[in-house]
TINU-449877 format. One line per 3 residues: their letters; for each residue x, y, z of C-alpha. Coordinates in Angstrom, 2 decimals. Example, Ala and Ser with C-alpha at 12.3 -4.5 7.8 and 13.67 -1.06 7.14 Angstrom:
<recs>
AS	12.30/-4.50/7.80 ~ 13.67/-1.06/7.14;
</recs>
This chain:
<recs>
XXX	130.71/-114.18/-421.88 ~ 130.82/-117.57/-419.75 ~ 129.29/-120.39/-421.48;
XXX	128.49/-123.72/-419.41 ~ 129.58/-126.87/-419.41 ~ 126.85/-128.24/-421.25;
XXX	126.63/-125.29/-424.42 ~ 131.39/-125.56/-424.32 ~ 130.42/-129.67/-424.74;
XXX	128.04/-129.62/-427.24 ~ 129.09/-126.83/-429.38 ~ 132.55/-128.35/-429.60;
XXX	131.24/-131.78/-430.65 ~ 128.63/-129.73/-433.24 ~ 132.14/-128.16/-435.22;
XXX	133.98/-131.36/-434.51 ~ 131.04/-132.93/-436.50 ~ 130.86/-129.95/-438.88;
XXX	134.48/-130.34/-439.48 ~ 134.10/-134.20/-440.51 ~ 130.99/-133.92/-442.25;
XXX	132.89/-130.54/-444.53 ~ 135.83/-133.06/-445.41 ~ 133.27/-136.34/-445.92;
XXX	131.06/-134.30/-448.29 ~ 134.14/-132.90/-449.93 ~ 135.59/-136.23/-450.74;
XXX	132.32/-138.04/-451.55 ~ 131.09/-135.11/-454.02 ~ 134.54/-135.37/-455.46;
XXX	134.84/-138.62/-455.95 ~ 130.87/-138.07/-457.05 ~ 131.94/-135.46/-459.76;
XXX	134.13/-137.60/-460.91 ~ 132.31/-140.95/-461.20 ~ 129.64/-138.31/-463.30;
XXX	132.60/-137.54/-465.73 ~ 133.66/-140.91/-466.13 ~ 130.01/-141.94/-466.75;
XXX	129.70/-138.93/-469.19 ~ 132.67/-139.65/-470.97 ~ 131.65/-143.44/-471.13;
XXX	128.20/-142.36/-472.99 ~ 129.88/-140.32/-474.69 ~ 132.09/-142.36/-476.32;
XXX	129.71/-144.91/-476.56 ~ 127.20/-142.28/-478.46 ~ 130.32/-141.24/-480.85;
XXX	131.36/-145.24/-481.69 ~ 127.66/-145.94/-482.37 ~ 127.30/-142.72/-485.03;
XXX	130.77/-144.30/-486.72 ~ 129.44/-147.42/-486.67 ~ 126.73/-146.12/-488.22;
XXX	127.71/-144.25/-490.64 ~ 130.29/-146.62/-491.35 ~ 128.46/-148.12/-494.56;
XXX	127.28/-144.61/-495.77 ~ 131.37/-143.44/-495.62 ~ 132.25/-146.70/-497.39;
XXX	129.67/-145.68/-500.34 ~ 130.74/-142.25/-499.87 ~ 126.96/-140.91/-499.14;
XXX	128.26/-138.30/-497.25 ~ 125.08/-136.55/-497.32 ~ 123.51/-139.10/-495.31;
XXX	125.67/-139.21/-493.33 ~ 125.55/-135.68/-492.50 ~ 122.17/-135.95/-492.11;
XXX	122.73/-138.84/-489.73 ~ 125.14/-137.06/-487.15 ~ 122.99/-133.74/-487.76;
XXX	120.12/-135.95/-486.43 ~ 122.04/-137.19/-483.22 ~ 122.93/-133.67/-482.54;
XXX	119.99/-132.65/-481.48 ~ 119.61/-134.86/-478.95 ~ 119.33/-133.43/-475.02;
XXX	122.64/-132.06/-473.88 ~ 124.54/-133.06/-477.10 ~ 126.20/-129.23/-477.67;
XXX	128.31/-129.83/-481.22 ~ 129.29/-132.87/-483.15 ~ 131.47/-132.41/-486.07;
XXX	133.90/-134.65/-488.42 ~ 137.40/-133.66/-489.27 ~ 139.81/-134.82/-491.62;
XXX	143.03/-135.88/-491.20 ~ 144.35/-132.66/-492.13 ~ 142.72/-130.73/-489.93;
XXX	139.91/-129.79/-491.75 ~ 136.48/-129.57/-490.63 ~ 134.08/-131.86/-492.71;
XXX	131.07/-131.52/-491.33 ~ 130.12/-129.47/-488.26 ~ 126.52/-129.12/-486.47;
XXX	127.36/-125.73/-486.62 ~ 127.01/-125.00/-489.97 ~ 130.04/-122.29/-489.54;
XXX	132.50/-124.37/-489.42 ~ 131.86/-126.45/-491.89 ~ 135.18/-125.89/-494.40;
XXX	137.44/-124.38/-491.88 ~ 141.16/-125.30/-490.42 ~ 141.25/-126.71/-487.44;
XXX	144.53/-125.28/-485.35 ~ 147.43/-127.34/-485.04 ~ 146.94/-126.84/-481.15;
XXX	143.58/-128.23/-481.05 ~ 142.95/-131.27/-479.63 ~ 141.94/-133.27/-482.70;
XXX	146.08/-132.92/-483.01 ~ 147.08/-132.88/-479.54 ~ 145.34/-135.65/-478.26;
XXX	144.88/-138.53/-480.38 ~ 147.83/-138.00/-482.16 ~ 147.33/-137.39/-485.97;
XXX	151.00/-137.29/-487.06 ~ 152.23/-139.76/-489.66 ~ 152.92/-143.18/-487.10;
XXX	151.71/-146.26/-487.72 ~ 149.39/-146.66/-485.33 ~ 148.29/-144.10/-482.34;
XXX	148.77/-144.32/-478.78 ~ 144.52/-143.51/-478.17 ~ 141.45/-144.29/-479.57;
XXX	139.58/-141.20/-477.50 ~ 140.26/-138.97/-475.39 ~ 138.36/-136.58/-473.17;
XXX	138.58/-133.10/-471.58 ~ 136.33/-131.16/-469.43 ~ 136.40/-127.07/-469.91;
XXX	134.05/-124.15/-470.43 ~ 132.64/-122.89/-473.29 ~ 131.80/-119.25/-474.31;
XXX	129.34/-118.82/-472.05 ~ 131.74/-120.31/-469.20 ~ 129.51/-123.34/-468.76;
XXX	131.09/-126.58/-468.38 ~ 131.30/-129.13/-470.96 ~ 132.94/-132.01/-472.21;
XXX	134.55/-132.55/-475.34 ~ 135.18/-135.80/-476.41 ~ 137.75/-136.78/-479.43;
XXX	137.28/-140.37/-481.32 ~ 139.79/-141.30/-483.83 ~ 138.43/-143.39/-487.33;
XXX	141.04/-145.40/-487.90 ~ 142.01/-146.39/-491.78 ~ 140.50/-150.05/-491.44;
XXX	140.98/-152.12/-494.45 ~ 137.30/-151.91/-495.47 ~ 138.39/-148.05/-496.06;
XXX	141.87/-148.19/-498.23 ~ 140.57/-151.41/-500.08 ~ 137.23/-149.93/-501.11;
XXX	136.23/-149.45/-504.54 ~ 134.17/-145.96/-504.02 ~ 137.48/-143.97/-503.11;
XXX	141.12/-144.56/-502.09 ~ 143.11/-144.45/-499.14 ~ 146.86/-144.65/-498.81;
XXX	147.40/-148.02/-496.99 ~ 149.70/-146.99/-494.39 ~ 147.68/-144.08/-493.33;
XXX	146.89/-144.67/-490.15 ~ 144.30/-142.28/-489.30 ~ 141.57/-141.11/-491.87;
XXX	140.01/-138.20/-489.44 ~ 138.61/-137.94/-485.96 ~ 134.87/-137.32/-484.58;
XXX	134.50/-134.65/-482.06 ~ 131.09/-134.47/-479.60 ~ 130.72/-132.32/-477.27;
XXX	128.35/-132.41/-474.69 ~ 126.63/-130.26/-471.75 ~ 127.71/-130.72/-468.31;
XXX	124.40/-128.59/-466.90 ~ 122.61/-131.87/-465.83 ~ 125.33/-133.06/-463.96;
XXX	126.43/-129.90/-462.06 ~ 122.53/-129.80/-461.32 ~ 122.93/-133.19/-459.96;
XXX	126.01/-132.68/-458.39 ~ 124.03/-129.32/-456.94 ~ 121.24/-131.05/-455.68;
XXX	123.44/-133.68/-454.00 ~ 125.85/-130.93/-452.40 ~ 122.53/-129.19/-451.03;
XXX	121.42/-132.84/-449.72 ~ 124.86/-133.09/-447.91 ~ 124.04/-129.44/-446.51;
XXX	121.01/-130.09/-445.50 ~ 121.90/-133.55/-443.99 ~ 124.47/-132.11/-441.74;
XXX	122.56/-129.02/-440.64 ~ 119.95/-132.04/-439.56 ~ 122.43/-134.38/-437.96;
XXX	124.45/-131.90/-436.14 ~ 120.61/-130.69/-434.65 ~ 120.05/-134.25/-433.93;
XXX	123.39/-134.67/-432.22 ~ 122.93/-131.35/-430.58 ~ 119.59/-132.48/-429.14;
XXX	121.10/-135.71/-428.41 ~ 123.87/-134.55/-426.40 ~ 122.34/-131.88/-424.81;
XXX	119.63/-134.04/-423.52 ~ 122.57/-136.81/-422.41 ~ 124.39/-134.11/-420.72;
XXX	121.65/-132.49/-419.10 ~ 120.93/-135.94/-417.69 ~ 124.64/-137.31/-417.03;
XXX	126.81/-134.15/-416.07 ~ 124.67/-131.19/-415.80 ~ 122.29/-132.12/-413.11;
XXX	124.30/-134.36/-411.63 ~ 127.34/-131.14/-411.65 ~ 124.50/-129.00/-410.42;
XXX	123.92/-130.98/-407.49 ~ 127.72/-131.14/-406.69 ~ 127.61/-127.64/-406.81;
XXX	124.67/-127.21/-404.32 ~ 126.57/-129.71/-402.02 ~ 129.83/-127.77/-402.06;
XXX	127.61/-124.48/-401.22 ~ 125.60/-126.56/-398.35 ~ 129.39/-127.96/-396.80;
XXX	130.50/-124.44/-397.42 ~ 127.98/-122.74/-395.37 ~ 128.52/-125.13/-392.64;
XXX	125.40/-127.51/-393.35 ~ 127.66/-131.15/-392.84 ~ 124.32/-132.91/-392.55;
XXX	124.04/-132.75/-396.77 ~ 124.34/-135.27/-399.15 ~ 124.48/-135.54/-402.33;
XXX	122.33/-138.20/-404.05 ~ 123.24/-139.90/-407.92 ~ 122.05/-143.25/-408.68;
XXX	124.53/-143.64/-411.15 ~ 127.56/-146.85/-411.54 ~ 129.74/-144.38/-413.31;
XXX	132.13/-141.53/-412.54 ~ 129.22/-139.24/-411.64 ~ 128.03/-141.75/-408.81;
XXX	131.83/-142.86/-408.08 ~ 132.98/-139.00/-407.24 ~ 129.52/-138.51/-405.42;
XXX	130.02/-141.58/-403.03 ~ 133.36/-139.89/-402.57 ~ 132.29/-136.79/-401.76;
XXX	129.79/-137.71/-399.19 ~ 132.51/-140.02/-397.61 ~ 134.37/-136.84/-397.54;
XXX	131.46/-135.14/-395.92 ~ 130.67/-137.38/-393.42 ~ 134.43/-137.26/-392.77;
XXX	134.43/-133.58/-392.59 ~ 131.19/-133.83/-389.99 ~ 133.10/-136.50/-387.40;
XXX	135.99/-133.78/-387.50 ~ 134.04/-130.99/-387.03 ~ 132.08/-133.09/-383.74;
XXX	135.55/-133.93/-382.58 ~ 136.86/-130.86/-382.67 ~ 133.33/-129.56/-380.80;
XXX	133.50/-132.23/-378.15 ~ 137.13/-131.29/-377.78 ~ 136.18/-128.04/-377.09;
XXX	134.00/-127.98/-374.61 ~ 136.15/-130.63/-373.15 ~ 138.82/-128.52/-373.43;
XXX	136.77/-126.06/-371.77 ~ 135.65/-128.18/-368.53 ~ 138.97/-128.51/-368.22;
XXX	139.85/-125.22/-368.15 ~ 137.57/-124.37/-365.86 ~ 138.30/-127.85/-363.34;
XXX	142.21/-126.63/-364.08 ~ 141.30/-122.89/-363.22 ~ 139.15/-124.08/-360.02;
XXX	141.70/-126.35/-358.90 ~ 144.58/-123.54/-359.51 ~ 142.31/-121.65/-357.03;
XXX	141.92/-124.14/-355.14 ~ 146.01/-124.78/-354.32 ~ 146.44/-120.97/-354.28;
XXX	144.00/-120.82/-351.23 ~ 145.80/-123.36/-350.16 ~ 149.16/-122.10/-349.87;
XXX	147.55/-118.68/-349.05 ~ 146.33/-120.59/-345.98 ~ 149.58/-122.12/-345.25;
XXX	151.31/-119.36/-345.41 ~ 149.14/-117.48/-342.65 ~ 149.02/-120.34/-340.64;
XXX	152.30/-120.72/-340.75 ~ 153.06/-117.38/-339.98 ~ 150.60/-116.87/-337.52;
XXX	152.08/-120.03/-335.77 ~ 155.49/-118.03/-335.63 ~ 153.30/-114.95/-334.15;
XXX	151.01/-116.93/-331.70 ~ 153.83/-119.31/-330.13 ~ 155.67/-116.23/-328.81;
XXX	152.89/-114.57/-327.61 ~ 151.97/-118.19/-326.20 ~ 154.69/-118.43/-324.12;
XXX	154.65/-114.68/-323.04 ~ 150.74/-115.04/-321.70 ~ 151.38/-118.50/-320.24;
XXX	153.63/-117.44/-317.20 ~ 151.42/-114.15/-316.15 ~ 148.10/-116.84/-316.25;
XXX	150.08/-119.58/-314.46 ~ 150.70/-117.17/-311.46 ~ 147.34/-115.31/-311.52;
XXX	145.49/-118.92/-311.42 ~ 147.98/-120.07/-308.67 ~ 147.24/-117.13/-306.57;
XXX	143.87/-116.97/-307.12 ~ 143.27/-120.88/-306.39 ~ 145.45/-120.02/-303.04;
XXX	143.40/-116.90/-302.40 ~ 139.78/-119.00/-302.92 ~ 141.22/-121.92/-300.63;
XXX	141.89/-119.15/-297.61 ~ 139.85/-119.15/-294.74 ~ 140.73/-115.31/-294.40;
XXX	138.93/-114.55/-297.49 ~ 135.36/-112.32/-297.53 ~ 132.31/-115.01/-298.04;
XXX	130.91/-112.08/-300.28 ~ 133.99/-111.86/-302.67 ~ 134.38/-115.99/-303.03;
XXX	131.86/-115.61/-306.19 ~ 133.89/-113.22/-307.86 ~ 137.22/-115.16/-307.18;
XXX	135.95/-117.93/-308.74 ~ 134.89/-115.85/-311.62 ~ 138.36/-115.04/-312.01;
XXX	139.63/-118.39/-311.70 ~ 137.53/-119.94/-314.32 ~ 137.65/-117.33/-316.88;
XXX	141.84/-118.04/-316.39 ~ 141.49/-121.24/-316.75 ~ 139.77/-120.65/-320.15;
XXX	142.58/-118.39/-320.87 ~ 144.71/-121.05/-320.20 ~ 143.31/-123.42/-322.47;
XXX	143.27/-120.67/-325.37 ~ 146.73/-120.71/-324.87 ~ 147.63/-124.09/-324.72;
XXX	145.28/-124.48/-327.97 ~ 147.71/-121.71/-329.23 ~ 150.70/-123.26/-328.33;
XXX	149.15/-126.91/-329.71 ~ 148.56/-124.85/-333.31 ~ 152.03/-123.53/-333.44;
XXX	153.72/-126.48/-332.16 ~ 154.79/-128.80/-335.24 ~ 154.14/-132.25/-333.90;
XXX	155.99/-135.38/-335.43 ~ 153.27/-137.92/-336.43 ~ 153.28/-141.16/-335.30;
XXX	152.25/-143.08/-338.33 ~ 151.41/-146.83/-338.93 ~ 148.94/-148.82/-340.96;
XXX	145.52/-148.50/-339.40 ~ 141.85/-148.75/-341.00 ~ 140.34/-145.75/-341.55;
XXX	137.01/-147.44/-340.62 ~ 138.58/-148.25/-336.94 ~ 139.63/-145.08/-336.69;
XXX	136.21/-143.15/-337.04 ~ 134.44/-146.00/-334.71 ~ 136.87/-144.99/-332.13;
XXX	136.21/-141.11/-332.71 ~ 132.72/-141.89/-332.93 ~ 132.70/-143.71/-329.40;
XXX	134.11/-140.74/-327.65 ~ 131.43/-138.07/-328.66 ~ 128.10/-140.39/-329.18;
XXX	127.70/-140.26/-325.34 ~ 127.92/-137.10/-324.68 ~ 124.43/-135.39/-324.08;
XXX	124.46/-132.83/-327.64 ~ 124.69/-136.70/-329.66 ~ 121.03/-138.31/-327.81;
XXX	118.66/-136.52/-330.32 ~ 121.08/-137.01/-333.02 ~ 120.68/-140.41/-335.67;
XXX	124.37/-141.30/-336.70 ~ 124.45/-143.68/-339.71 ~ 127.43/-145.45/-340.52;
XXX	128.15/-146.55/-343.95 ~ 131.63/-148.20/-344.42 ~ 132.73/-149.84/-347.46;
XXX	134.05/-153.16/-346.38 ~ 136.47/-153.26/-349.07 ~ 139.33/-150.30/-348.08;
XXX	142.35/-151.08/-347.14 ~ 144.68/-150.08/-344.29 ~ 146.39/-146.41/-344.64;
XXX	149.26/-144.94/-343.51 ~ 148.38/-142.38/-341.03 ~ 148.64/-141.14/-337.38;
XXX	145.50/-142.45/-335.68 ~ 145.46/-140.21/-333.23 ~ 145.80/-136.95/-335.30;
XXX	142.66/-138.43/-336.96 ~ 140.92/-139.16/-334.28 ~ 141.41/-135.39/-333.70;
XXX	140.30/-134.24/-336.44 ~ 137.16/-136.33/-336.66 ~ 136.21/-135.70/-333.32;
XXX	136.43/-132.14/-333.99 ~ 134.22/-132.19/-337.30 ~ 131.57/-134.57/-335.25;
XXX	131.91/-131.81/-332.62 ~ 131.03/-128.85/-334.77 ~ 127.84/-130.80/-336.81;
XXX	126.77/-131.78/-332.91 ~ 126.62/-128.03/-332.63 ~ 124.82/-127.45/-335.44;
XXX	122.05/-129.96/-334.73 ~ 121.36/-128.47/-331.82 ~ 117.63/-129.24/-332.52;
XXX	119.04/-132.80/-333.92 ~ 119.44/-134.75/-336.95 ~ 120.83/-136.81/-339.10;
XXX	124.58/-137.54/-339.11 ~ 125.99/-139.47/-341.80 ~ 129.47/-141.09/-342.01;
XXX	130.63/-142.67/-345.38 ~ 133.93/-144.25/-346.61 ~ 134.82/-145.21/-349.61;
XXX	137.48/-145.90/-352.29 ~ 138.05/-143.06/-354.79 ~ 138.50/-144.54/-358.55;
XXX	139.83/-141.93/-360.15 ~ 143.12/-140.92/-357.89 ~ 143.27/-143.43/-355.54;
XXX	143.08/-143.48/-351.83 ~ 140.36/-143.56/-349.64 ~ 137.42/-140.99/-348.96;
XXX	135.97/-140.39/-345.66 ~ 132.34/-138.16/-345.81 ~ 130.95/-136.63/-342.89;
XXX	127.83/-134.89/-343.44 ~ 125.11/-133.42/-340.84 ~ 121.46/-131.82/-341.34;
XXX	122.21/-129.09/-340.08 ~ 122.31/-124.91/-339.86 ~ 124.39/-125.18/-342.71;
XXX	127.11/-122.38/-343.17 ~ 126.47/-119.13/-345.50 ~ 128.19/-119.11/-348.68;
XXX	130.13/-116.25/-347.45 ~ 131.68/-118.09/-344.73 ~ 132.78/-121.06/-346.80;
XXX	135.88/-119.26/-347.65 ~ 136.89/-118.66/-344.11 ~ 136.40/-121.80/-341.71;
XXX	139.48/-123.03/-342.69 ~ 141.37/-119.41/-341.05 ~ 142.68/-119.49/-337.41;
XXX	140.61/-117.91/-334.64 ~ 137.20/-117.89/-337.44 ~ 134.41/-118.96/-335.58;
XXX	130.12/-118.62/-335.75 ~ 130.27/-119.90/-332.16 ~ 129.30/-116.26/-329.94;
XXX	130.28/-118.54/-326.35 ~ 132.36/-120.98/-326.81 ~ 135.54/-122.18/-328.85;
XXX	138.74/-120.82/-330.48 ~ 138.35/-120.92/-334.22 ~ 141.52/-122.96/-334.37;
XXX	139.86/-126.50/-334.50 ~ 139.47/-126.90/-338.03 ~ 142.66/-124.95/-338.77;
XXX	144.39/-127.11/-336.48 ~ 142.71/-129.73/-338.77 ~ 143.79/-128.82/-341.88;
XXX	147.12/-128.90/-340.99 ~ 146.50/-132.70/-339.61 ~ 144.99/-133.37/-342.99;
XXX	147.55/-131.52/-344.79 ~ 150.51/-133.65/-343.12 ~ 149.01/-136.80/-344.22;
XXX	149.59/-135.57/-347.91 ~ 145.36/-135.60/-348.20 ~ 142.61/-133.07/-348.70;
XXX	140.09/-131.61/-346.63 ~ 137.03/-129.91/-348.46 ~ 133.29/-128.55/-347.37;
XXX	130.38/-127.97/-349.13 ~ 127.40/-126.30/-347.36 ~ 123.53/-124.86/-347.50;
XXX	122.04/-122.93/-345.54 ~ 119.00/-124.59/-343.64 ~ 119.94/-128.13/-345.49;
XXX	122.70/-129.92/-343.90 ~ 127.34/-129.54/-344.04 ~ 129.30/-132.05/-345.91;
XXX	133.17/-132.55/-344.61 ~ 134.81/-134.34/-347.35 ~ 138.68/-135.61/-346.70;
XXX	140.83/-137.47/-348.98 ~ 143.69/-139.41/-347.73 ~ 146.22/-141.68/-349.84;
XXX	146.51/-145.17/-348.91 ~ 150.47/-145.18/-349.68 ~ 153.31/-143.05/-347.31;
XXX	154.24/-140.07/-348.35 ~ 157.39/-139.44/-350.05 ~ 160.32/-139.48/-347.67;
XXX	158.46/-141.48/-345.12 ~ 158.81/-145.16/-344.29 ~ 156.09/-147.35/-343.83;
X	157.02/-149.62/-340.45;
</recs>
């Protein structure tokens, strides 16, 4: 059976109170009882020296009957059991009951044992009291008074004592203890009843304190715990109280509140934790295409400068021969159309190859601090001439503040001129062409935007404008001009990325570090 906190509280205060109260009532209706007997014994006495007193002339006179009559009449007062005089000897003078009157007293009784009736000269006690039951087994007490041999007695003229008798008899009374065990009765019950009533009062008491100190205020530190508990870090827990109660509550919503900044933390770690991830795992893809594209171009440039150098000789003869052949007089009007057909569509060949061998070849850049702002004014002023750049709008926004880089100007005219080249193309109804430089905070360097309003490339394509010999273009060029710019880009320990839509506009975005690479020397 599980009791609460409250009931386990108050019940052991009600038996510690019990337990007090028992022992109190024991000790004050002892020491009660007692006080009674004392006070009994007291009248008692008091009621037995008064009847000697009394009869003290009548026993001088030797009018015993009157003075029989005298302690016959005291006897039957309230609570007054037996009263009866005895000798010296042990013999029973006068008795209120009448049938003992003329009988021995033991030599055990008390009249002997008590007081002392033996020939000394004087005894210890005047009177002496004892409390025991009587044939009935109600209480009683029985008091003994010694009557001394006074003077008055052994000098009277009536009758004559020995002088040095010490004791002429005693006067026994006993008396009912009913009233006071009713008393005492009554008072026990009043104890009883007062404890009953107090421990009620204290139970109320308490129960009411610690419904309003510790259970409700337990109850809603319970309801907290279960709100934390089922993830609800938004609770509180409310006690307007300055003691331990509203001490451990402040303490636990610290603790909450503690618990809730951890738990955001730990959230906003997470998902940052997550971006991450993902930025890590896109940039991991990034690199791998990377090197993927490396490695082809590199091994394409292996493949493509043999077979370079194997196509150049056979197209150096046929365009020398055919040049020759078109220059002779001897030559067929009608055919010089389709010589010259086959001279320019060499010559193309021969710029294929010479592209080829330009991609393959590893060329040593010539490097030296230059602005990268000069730079694209000077690839700028090349194209913006040329008749594809009149119904084109070229903005130029340069930040003032970048610095020189180390870099091959001419490569990078190269590559601008090629990226300028291919958003020319694809404004071919024209535009808006937009170049922007500008610092980059986060790693450094400069950043270099070209972006055009163009065609835009499909998404499908993105992957693949970076590959030798890819190309949209059905007439004209290689496919190697951006490759042959990525490698440019690549050299200068930068970046080269593109971001497109279809029927919005390209964005060519390279990133180039302002310091030389490592294991070059800046002159």
């Amino acid at each position: 059976m599980r009791f609460s906190l409250i009931t386990k509280l108050t019940l052991i205060t009600s038996l510690i109170l019990v337990l007090f109260m028992a022992v109190f009532a024991y000790m004050n209706l002892k020491e009660l009882r007692q006080l009674c007997l004392e006070q009994a014994a007291s009248e008692t006495d008091k009621l037995s020296e008064t009847i000697i007193k009394t009869t003290h002339y009548q026993m001088l006179i030797n009018d015993l009957p009157r003075v029989f009559d005298m302690i016959r009449e005291v006897g039957t007062q309230q609570g007054i059991k037996r009263i009866r005089l005895v000798s010296n000897s042990g013999r029973i003078i006068f008795s209120t009951d009448e049938k003992e009157n003329g009988t021995q007293l033991d030599k055990n009784a008390e009249s002997f044992n008590i007081i002392g009736m033996q020939t000394a000269p004087q005894p210890v006690t005047r009177s002496a009291s004892r409390v025991y039951s009587d044939k009935n087994g109600r209480p009683v007490m029985g008091l003994t008074r010694a009557i001394y041999n006074e003077k008055s007695c052994y000098t009277s003229a009536c009758h004559f004592h020995p002088a040095n008798l010490p004791v002429l008899g005693v006067l026994e009374m006993t008396v009912s203890l009913d009233k006071m065990q009713m008393l005492l009765g009554e008072y026990r019950l009043r104890i009883i009843t007062m404890t009953f009533f107090l421990m009620g009062m204290v139970w109320l008491g308490i129960t009411f304190y610690m419904q309003k100190l510790v259970n409700i205020p337990v109850q809603q530190l319970l309801e907290h715990a279960r709100e934390v508990g089922s993830g609800n870090l938004n609770s509180s827990v409310n006690i307007p109280s300055h003691d331990e109660m509203g001490t451990l509550a402040l303490v636990i919503n610290e603790m909450t509140l503690g618990l809730k900044k951890s738990h955001d933390q730990l959230e906003e770690w997470g998902r940052t934790l997550e971006g991450k991830v993902m930025e890590r795992t896109r940039e991991l893809e990034r690199i791998q295409a990377q090197l993927i594209r490396s490695e082809k171009l590199a091994s394409l440039g292996e493949l493509v400068a043999g077979i370079a150098h194997e196509i150049n000789n056979p197209l150096t003869g046929i365009l020398v021969f055919s040049s020759l052949i078109s220059n002779d007089s001897r030559l067929d009007p009608a055919l010089k159309s389709d010589l010259d057909t086959v001279i320019q569509e060499t010559q193309r060949c021969a710029t294929i190859v010479k592209g080829l061998l330009d991609f393959s070849r590893e060329s040593v850049p010539q490097k030296s601090w230059m602005s990268i702002n000069d730079i694209l004014n000077a690839s700028l002023a090349l194209v913006r001439n040329q008749a594809q750049f009149h119904n084109i709008d070229i903005v130029q926004e340069y930040s003032p503040d970048i610095p020189a880089i180390f870099a091959d100007p001419h490569q990078l005219e190269q590559v601008f001129i090629n990226i300028l080249l291919n958003a020319s193309h694809a404004m071919e109804e024209g535009g808006t062409l937009r170049l922007v430089t500008s610092l980059c905070a986060r790693h450094g360097g400069v950043i270099v935007k070209i972006a055009d309003t163009g065609c835009g490339i499909p998404e499908e394509n993105l992957s693949k404008i970076f590959d030798p010999f890819f190309t949209t273009k059905q007439t004209k060029g290689t496919g190697l001009g951006l490759s042959v710019s990525y490698g440019i880009i690549n050299s200068h320990g930068g970046s080269i990325e593109v971001e497109s839509s279809v029927g919005v506009g390209t964005t060519f975005t390279i990133h180039l570090p302002i310091t030389p690479a490592e294991g070059q020397e800046a002159s």
